[in-house]
C-alpha positions in Angstrom: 14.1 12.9 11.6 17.7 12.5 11.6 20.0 9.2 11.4 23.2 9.2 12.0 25.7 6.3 10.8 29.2 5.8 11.6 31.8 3.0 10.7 31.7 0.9 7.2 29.9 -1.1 5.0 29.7 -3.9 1.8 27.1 -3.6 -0.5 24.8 -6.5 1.0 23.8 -4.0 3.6 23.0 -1.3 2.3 22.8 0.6 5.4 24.6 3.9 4.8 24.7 6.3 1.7 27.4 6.1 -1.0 29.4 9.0 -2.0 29.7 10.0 -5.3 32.8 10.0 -6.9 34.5 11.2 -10.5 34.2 8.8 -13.5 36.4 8.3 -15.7 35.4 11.4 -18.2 36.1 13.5 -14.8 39.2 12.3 -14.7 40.2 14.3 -18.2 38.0 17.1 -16.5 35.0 16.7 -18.8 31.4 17.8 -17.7 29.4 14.8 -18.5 25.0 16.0 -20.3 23.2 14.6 -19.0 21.9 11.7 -21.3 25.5 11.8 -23.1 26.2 8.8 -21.7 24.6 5.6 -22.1 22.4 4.6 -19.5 23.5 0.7 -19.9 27.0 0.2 -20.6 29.7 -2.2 -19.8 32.1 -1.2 -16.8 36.5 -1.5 -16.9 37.8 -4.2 -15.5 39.5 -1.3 -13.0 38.1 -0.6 -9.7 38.6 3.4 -8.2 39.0 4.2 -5.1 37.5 8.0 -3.7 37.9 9.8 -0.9 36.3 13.1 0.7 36.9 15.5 3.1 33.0 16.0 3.7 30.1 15.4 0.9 26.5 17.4 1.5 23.8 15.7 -0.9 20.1 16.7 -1.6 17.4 14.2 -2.9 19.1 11.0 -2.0 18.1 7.6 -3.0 19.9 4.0 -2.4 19.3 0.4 -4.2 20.9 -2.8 -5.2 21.8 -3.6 -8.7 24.5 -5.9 -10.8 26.9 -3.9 -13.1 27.8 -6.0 -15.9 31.6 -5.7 -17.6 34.6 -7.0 -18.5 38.3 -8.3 -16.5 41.3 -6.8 -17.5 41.9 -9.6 -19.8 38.6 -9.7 -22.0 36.3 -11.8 -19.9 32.9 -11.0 -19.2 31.7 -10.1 -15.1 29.0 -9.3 -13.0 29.3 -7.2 -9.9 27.2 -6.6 -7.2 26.7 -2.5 -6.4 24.8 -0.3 -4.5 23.6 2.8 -6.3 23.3 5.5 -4.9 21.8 8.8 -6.3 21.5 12.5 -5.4 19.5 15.5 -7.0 22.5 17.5 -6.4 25.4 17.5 -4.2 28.7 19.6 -3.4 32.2 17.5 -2.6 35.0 19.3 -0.4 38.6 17.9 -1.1 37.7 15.2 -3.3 40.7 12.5 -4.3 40.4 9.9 -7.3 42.8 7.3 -7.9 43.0 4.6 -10.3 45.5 2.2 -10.5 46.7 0.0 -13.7 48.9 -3.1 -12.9 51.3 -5.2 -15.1 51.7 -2.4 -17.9 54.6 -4.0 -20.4 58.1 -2.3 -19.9 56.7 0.4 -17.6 55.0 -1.7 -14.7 52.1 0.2 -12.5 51.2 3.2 -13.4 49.1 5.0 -11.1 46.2 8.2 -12.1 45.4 10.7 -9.1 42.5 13.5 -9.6 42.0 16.0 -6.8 39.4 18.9 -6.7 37.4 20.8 -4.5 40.3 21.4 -2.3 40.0 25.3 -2.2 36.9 27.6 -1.4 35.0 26.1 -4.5 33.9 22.4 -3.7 33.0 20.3 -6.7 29.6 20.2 -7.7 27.1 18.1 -9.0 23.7 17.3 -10.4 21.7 13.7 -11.1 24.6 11.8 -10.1 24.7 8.1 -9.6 27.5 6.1 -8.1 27.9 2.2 -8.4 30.3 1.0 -5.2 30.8 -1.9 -3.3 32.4 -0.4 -0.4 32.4 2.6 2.2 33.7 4.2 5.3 32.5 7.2 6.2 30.0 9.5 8.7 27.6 10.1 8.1 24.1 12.4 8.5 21.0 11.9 7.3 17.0 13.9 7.2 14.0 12.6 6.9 15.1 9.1 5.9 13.2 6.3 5.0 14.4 2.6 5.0 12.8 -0.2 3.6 10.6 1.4 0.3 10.6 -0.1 -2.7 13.2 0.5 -5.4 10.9 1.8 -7.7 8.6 3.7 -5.3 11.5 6.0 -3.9 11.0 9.8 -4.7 13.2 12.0 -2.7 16.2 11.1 -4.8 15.6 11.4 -9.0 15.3 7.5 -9.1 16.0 4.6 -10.6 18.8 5.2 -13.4 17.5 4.3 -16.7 19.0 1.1 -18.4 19.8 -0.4 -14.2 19.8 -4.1 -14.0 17.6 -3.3 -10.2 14.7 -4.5 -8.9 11.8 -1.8 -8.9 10.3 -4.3 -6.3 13.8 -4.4 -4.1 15.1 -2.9 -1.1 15.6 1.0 -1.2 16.2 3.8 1.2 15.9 7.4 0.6 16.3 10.7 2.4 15.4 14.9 1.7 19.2 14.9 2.3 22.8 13.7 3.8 25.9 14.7 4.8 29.1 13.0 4.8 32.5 13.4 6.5 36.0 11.6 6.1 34.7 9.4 3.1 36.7 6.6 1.3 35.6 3.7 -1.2 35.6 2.1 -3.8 33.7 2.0 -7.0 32.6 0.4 -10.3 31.5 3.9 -12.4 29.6 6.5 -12.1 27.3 8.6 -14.1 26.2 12.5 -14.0 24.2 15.3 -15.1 26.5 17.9 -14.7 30.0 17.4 -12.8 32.2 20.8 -12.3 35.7 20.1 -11.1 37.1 23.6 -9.3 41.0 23.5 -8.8 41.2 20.4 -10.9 44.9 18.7 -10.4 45.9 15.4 -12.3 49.0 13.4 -12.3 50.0 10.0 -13.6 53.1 8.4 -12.2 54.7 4.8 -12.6 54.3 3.0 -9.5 51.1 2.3 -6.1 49.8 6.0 -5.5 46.5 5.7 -4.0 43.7 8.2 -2.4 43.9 5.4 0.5 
């Protein structure tokens, strides 16, 4: 069976899959072990946004969970994701961007990764991605929507050290593929992620994926 989904979404419907996207160790074009970074920890006060030219996933799974952190200032947060995970997946013209306001003397400074935009796409294994927003299309096989969090086992599950409800809504599909991607994120965590034709730049001033 095949779904197909086109348009965008917030994370209290969880009705499309979420694209992965680079973390902040990509962004310095480090692979991340898996297990080399803790399962629980505390997320910026700095949104990212991503965008894609097309992402094709394997062993996808989607559920709802709260990503504790901090503002930019110091004060504790909650925020309300989806997660979602892949076994593996391959990313073609993937764009990063973060953006730090109100920087003394200097102003905004802006940070824009971009791989995957030649014949090697980025690659990637046991990835998880905590967002709160997506546009996209996007393709889906075999899905199921509606199992429990916990029960789901076409994707490689629930990330250890998740503040989610094992009992909670979940879909899942054998696989997806997504075109013309853009959102935004909280973090993201990985097995493996290789960055071919990595490109960086920081500049003062707004410079954003989208």
């Amino acid at each position: 069976m095949e779904s197909q989904v086109r348009g965008g979404t917030r994370w209290k419907r969880f009705a499309v899959v979420m694209v992965p996207s680079v973390a902040a160790t990509a962004a310095i074009g480090v692979a991340l072990a898996q297990g080399a970074l803790a399962a629980s920890f505390s997320v910026s006060g700095q949104q990212f946004k991503v965008s894609t030219d097309s992402l094709e996933g394997t062993g996808f799974s989607q559920y709802g969970a709260i990503d504790s952190g901090y503002t930019l200032d110091g004060k504790k947060t909650a925020h309300p994701v989806a997660v979602s995970a892949f076994k593996s997946a391959t990313i073609k013209g993937l764009c990063q961007s973060v953006v730090t306001p109100d920087i003394p003397v200097i102003g905004t400074v802006s940070l824009v990764l971009k791989a995957g935009g030649g014949s090697k796409p980025v690659e990637a294994d046991n990835l998880y991605i905590d967002l709160d927003d997506l546009s996209a299309d996007a393709t889906f096989k075999n899905i199921d929507i509606g199992v429990a969090a916990g029960s789901a086992s076409k994707g490689p599950g629930i990330h250890s050290g998740d503040a989610a409800n094992p009992y909670g809504f979940a879909q899942q599909a054998e696989s997806a593929t997504l075109t013309g991607v853009k959102q935004t994120a909280w973090a993201t965590t990985a097995g493996t992620f290789k960055l071919s034709g990595l490109k960086m730049s920081v500049s003062t001033g707004t410079h954003e994926c989208f």
